[in-house]
N, C-alpha and C positions, 0 to 999 in steps of 0.2 A: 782315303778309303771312304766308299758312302754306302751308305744304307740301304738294304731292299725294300725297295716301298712295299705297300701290305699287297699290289696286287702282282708281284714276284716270289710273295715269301708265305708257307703256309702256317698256322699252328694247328695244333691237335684240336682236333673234332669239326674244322673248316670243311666247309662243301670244296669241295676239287674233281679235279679230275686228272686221270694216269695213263698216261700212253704204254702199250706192252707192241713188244714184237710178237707175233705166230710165229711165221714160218719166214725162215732167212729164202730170197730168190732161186737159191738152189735146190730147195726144198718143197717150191710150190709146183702145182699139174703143171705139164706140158703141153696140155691145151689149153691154154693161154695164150691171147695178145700180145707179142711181144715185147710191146708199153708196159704192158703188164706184170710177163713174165720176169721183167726187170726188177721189180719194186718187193719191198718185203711187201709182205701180209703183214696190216698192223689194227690194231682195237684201241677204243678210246672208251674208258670207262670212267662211272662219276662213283663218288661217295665219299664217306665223309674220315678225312686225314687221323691216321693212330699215332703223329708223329711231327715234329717239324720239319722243312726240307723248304728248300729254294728251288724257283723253274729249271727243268730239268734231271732235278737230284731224285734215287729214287725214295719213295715214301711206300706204307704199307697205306692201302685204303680200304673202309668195312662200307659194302655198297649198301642199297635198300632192306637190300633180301640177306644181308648178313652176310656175305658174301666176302672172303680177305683176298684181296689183289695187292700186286705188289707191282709198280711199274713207275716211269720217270712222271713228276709232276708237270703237268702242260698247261693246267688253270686253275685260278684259285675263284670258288662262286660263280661259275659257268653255268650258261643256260642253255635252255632248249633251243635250238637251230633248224627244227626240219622240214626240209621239202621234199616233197616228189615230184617239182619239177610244174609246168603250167596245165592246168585243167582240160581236159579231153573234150571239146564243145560235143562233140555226139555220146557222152557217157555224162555229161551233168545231170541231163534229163531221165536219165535211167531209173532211178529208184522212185524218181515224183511218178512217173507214168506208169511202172509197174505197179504203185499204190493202188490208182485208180483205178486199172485195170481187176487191182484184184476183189477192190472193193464193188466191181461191177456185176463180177465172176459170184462174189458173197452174193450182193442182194438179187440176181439172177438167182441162184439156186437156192433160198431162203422163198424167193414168190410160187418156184414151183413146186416146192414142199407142201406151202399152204395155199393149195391151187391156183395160185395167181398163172398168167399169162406168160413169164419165162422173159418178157421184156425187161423187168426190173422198174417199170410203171406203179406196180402192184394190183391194177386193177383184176378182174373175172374176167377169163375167156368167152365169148359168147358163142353159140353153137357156130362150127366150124372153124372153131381156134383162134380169130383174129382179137383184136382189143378194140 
């Protein structure tokens, strides 16, 4: 017989994490991918173990927000993982250029407040509007 090493085996107040079922396949929409429609609906949540239990066993876990879930243990000190997947090249640029844009838009109507010329120069109009 051997021993569960410590990253199979949990004890009380360990960071983990708990896998639950939702919804068994028969239970989920029908509009669904087939693939899909296959597969349970499952959650993976983290927090920290009210109990000991081995990979797989179920454990009680109280998440951040205080939160009791009860589900099989799937990791013991699991970390963050996420992606969305590779960056959009025409959405990178989006928020730097709407900056500028707005910061253009500000001193644009900040010059014509205090009679500046509208171009955002700051200079006096001189008669017939130009700078």
């Amino acid at each position: 017989m051997t021993a569960l090493s410590d990253a199979t085996q949990a004890r009380e107040g360990d960071w983990v994490e708990v896998e639950c079922k939702l919804l068994d396949p028969d239970d989920r929409s029908k509009n669904l991918p087939p693939e899909t429609a296959e597969k349970p609906l499952m959650m993976w949540v983290k927090g920290f173990a009210q109990g000991e239990a081995g990979m797989g066993d179920e454990v009680t876990i109280e998440t951040m927000t205080g939160r009791a879930v009860t589900g099989a243990l799937s990791a013991v000190n699991p970390g963050y993982f996420i992606t969305y997947g590779d960056p959009i090249p025409e959405l990178t640029r989006v928020g730097r250029d709407l900056r500028a844009r707005l910061a253009a838009y500000r001193a644009t109507e900040a010059a014509e407040a205090t009679g500046g010329c509208g171009c955002g120069c700051g200079c006096t109009p001189a008669e017939g509007g130009e700078c």
